[in-house]
N, C-alpha and C positions, 0 to 999 in steps of 0.2 A: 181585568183584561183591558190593554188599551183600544184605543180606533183602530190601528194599525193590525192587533194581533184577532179582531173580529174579522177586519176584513179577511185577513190571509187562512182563518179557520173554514171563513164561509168560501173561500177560492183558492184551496189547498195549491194548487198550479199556482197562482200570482200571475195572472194574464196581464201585460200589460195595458194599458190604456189605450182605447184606438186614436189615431193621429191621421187628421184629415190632410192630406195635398193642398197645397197652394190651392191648386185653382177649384177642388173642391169645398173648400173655406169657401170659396168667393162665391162657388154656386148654391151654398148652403145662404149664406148672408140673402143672395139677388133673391131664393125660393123664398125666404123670410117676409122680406120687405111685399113682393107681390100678392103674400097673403096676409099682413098685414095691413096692406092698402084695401082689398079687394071687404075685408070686414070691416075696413073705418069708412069707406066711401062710399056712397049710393050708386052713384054712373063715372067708373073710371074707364079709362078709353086708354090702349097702345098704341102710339104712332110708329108707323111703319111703312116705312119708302121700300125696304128689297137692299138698303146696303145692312153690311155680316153685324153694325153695333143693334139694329131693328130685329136682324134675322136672331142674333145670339138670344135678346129680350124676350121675343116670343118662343123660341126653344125652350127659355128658363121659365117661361108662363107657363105652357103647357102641362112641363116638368111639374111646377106648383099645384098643379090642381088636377092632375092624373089619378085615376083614370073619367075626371068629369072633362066637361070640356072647359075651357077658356072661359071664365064669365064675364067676359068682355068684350067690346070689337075691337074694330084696328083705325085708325085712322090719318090718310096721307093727304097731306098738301102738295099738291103736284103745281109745280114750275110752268110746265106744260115744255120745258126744255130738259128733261129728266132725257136718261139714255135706256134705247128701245128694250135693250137685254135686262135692264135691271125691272122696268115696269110689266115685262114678259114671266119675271121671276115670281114677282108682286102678286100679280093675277092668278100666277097655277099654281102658291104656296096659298093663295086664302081658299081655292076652290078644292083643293085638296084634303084639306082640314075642313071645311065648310064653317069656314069663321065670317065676320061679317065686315063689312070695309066700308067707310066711307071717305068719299074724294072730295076734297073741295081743291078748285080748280082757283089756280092765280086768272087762266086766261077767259075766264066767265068774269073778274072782274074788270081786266082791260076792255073786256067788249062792250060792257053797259058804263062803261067810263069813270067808275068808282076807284079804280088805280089806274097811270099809267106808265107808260113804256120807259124803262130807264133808257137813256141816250147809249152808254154802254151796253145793252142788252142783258143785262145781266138783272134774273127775277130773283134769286136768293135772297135779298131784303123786302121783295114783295110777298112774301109769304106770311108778313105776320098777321094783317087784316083778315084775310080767311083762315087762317089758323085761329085767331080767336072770334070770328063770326063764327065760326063750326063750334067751336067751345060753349059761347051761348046758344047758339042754335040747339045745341044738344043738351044742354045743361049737366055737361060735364063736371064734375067735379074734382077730378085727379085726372091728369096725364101722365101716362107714364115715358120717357125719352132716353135716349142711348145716350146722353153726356155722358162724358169721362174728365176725371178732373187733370187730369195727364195733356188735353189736347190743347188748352190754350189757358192764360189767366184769368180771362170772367167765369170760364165753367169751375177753376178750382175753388172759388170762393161761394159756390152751391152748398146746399146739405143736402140731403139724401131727400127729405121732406120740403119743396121751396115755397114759400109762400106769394102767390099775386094775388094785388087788388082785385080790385071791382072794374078795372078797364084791362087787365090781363097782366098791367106793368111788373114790375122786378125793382126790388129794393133791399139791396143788401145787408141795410142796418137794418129790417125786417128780419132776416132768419133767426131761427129758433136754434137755440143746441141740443145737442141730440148724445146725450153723454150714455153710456150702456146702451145704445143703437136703439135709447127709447125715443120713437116719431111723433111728434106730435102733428097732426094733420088740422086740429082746431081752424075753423076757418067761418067769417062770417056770410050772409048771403051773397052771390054775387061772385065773391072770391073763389079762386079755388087753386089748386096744390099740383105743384109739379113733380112727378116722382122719379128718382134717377135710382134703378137698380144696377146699375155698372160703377156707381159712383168711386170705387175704391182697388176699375179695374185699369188696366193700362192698355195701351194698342198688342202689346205683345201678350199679355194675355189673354185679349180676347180670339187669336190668333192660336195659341194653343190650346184652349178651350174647342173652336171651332175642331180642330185633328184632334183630340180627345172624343168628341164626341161624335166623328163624321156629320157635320154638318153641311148641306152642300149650300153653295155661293152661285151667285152669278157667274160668269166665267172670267168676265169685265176684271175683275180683281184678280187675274194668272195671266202670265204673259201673255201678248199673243201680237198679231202684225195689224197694224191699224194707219190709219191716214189723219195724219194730226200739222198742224203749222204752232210757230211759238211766238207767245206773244206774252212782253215783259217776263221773260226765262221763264215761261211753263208751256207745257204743250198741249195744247185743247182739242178739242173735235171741231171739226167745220161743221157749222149748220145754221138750219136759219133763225139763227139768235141773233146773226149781223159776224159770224165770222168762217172764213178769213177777209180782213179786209185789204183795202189797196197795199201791195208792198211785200204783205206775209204771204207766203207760198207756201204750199200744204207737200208734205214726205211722207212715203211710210216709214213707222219704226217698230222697232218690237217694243213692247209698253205694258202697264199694268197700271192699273188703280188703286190708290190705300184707301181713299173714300169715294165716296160716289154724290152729285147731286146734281145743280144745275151744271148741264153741259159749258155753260158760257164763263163758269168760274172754278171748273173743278181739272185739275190738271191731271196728268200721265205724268208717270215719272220711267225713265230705263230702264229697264228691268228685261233678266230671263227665268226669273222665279216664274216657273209653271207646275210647280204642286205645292201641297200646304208646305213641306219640310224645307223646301226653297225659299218659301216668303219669309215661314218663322227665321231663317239664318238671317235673310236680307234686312227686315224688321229690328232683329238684337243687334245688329251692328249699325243700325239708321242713328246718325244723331239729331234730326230736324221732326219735330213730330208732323203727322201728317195732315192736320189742318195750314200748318204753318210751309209743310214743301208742297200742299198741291191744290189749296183753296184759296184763288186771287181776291174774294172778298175781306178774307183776312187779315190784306197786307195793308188796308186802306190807312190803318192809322193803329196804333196802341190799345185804344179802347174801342176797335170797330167791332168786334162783338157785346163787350159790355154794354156800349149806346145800344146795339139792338135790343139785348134782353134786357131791358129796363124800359122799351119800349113796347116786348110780348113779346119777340123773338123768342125763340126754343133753345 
């Protein structure tokens, strides 16, 4: 009797094979990785600001280790220019869950003069120093981050497992390959591992994920009427990060955000998507991805995220 004629004896029907969904595949792969980090690392830590690629992360955590809870905290670098609805989200999604948070604050370092004040206002590249103060301070050993290799060129060139030195840096000829989604986490003292469970997902899928699963958002990310001025074609919030300045006159407009972070670099874009099935349309038909149409730190130069993560940036 061949393989073929045992199996069909032993499943007289011939059920077919189950065949998982796109974005089931992707949630199967994200729950993998999480608990495969979670048994190779002693103190991994989730970073999580309140925007949907943090919010998606910690759904998929949860998901991973149900019904225990989370064996890990959260951890946010706040700007101290982050916007109110999103750090609102922040606080009654950890108190909710009763997970654990820790903040480390950019503007605790401007005050004891350990960073200061970009001229542009803009803290997004101040984040790396308490970002990896908090790393040692905790002795963290894995981070795990919402990168998507879709949203600009230094993140496609990640693996899923990224290895930093012993001062946080990024070194690309460092990665490891990672062939049958085997991760090697090996790390020496000192060092430690960046984890991307979205690595293989795109904007638009994390989008259909989020209405697949009713996951609720901030609102910040659905239309809605706001008070915004533009400066170098994107539209910002005024506030006191230094804008609007001389010349730029603030309007309302209807608006929506595809990401969220510091207020002083993070754009609006037009929009009257105001439910998920609006955004998914407005998203598949987007050709600019959304770091590159609504984050002004972005546009600095070619490599202005690569300098930063090779610097500790996230």
């Amino acid at each position: 009797m061949t393989v073929v004629e045992t199996i069909e004896s032993a499943n007289p029907q011939c059920l077919p094979p189950l065949r998982l969904s796109h974005l089931d595949s992707l949630e199967a792969e994200a729950v993998h990785i999480f608990r495969e980090a979670a048994a190779e690392f002693e103190r991994p830590v989730l970073l999580f600001s309140g925007g949907k690629d943090s919010i998606v992360m910690l759904h998929l955590a949860m998901k991973a280790f149900w019904p225990a809870k989370v064996p890990f905290g959260l951890l946010h670098v706040d700007t101290g220019h982050n916007f109110p609805e999103v750090l609102e989200y922040r606080d009654r999604t950890v108190a909710e869950h009763g997970l654990r948070l820790e903040v480390a604050k950019v503007q605790d370092y401007i005050d004891d003069g350990r960073l200061r004040e970009r001229a542009d206002g803009t803290r997004n590249p101040l984040q790396t120093v308490p970002l990896l103060d908090a790393i040692n301070e905790h002795r963290f050993d894995a981070v795990f981050g919402g990168g998507r290799r879709d949203e600009e060129k230094a993140r496609a060139k990640e693996r899923v497992f990224s290895l930093r030195d012993e001062f946080g840096q990024w070194d690309p000829r460092r990665q490891r390959p990672e062939l049958w989604s085997l991760y090697n986490g090996k790390h020496r003292p000192g060092e430690h591992v960046r984890v991307f469970p979205l690595s293989n997902w795109t904007e638009l899928d994390v989008w259909q994920y989020i209405e697949q699963e009713k996951i609720e958002l901030p609102e910040i990310y659905f239309a809605h009427e706001r008070e915004v001025f533009q400066r170098s074609g994107m539209w910002l919030t005024p506030g006191e990060w230094g804008g609007p300045k001389d010349g730029e006159t603030t309007e309302k407009r209807v608006v929506r955000f595809r990401t969220v972070g510091d207020m002083s670099c993070t754009g609006a874009v037009d929009s009257s998507a105001a439910t998920l099935a609006e955004v998914i349309v407005e998203i598949a038909a987007s050709t600019l991805t959304e770091r590159g149409a609504t984050r002004a730190d972005d546009k600095l130069s070619e490599a202005a995220m690569e300098d930063r993560k090779r610097e500790g940036y996230f």
